[in-house]
ZABAKE-636805 format. One record per residue (C-alpha): x negated, y negated, z negated. Coordinates in nm, 2 decimals, always signed. Layout:
<recs>
    east   north      up
       X       Y       Z
...
</recs>
This chain:
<recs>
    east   north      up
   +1.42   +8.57   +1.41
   +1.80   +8.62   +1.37
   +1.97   +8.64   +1.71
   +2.24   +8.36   +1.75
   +2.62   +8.47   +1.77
   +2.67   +8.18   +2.01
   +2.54   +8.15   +2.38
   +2.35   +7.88   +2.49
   +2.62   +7.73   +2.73
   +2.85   +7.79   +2.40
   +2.61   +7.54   +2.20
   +2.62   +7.27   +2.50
   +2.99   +7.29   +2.55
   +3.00   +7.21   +2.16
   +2.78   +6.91   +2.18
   +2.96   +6.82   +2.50
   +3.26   +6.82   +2.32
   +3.13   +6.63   +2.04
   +3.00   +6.38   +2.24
   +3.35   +6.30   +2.43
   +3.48   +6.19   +2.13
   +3.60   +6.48   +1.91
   +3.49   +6.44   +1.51
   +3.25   +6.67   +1.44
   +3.42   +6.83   +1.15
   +3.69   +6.96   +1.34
   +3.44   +7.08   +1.65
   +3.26   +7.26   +1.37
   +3.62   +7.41   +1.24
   +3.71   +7.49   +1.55
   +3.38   +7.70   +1.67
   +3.34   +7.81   +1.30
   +2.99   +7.68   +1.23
   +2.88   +7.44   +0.94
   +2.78   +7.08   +1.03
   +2.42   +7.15   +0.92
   +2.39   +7.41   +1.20
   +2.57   +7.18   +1.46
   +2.33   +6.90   +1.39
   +1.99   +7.16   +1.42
   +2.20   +7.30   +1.74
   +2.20   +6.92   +1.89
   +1.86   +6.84   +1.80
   +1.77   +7.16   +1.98
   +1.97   +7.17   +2.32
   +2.11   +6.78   +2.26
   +2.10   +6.57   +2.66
   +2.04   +6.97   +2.82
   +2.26   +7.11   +3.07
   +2.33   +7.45   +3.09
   +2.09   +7.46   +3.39
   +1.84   +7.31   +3.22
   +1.85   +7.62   +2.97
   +1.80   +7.85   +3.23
   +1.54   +7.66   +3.37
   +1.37   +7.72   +3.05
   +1.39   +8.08   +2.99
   +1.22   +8.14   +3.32
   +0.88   +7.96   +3.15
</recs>
């Protein structure tokens, strides 16, 4: 499986962002990623802290 060019705590800070209100086009423009991939990123790590991320790598 391809390795992803962003970090986990990257992806949450994106959703994060996302959720306080930014448009998701211009999080997208900003972080260089297609809206497809944001939406499989938040369905993936979407509520998660990065904590919670660490938390599961140890498992």
């Amino acid at each position: 499986m391809r390795q992803s060019r962003f970090t986990e705590a990257q992806i949450i800070g994106m959703i994060k962002e996302q959720e306080a209100g930014m448009p998701t086009a211009e999080v997208c423009r900003r972080h260089g990623l297609s809206p497809a991939t944001f939406y499989k990123f938040k369905a993936k790590y979407g509520g998660m802290s990065v904590s919670d991320t660490h938390r599961l790598k140890s498992l």
